[in-house]
C-alpha positions as CSV (number, residue, x, y, z in Angstrom):
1,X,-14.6,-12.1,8.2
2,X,-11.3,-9.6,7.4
3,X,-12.5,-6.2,6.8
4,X,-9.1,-5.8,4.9
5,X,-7.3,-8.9,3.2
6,X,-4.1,-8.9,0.8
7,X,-4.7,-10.7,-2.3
8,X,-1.9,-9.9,-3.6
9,X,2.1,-8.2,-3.1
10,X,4.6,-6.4,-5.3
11,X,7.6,-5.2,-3.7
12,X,10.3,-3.0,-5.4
13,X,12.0,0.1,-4.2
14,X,12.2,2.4,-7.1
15,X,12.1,6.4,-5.9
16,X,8.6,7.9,-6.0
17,X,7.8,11.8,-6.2
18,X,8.5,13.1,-2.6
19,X,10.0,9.4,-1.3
20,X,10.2,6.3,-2.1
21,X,7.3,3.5,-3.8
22,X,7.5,0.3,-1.9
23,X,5.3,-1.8,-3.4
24,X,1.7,-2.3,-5.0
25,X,-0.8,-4.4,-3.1
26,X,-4.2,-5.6,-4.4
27,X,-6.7,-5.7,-1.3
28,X,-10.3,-7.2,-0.6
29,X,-12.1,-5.1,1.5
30,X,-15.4,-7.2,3.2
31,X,-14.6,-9.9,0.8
32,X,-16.5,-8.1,-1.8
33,X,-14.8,-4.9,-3.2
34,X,-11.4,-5.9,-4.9
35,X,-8.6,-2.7,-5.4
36,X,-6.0,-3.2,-7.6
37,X,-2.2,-1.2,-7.2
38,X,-2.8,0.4,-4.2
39,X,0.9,2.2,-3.5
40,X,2.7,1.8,-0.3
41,X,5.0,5.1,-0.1
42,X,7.9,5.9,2.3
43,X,8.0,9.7,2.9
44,X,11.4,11.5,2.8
45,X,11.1,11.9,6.4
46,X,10.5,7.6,7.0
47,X,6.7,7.7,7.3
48,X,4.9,5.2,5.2
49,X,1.1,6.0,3.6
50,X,-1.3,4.3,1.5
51,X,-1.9,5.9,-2.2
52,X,-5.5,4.3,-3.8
53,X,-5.4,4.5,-7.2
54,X,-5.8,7.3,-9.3
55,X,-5.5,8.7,-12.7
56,X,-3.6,11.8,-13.8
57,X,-5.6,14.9,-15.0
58,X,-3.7,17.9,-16.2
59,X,-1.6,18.7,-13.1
60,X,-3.5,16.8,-10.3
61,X,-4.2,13.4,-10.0
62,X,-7.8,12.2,-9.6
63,X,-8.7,9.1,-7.0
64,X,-10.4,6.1,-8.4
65,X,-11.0,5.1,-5.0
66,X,-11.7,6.8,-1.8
67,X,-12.3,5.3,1.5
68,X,-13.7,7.7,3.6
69,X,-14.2,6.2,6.9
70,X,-10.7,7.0,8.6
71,X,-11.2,3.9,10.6
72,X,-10.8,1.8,7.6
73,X,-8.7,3.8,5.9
74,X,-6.0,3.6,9.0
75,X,-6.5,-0.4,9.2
76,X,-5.9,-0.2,5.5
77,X,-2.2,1.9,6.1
78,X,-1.7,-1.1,9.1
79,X,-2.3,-3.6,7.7
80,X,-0.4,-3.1,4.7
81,X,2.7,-1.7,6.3
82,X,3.0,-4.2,9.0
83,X,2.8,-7.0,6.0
84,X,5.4,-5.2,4.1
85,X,7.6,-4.9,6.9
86,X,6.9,-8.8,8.2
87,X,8.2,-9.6,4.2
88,X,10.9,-7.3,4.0
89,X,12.4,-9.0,7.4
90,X,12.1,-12.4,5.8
91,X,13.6,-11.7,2.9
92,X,16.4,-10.1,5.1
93,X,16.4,-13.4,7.0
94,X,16.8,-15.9,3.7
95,X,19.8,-14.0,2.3
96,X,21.6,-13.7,5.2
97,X,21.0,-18.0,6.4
């Protein structure tokens, strides 16, 4: 079984904060734990990172979610980056056939 599966994709580019927001993925972790709008983020300097959801609180926001094992937590960035950037290619691909 996936540890980490996409249920489902949202791509946009709108600017985001320090960056850019990609796109909102909901993800099935062990096929038992559903998270909705989890944020892919490009970085001003290019990187991409995983935002879990989370709610804001005065001046700081406050996660809703938290995966601690980094393990997970870097399959999580991988798997979601590499699937946005497999997408974003064949999107690229259709306009330009």
């Amino acid at each position: 079984m996936e540890r980490v599966k996409i249920v489902k994709f949202y791509p946009f580019e709108v600017p985001y904060k320090r960056g850019k927001l990609l796109a909102y993925f909901d993800i099935l972790l062990y096929g038992e734990i559903l998270i909705r709008n989890v944020k892919l983020i490009r970085n001003v300097y290019g990187g991409m990172f995983v935002a879990m959801p989370s709610f804001q609180v005065k001046d700081r926001n406050v996660p809703v979610v938290e995966i601690l094992s980094k393990e997970l937590n870097e399959e999580i960035r991988r798997k979601l980056v590499d699937f946005y950037k497999e997408k974003v290619q064949e999107l690229e691909y259709e306009e330009g056939s």
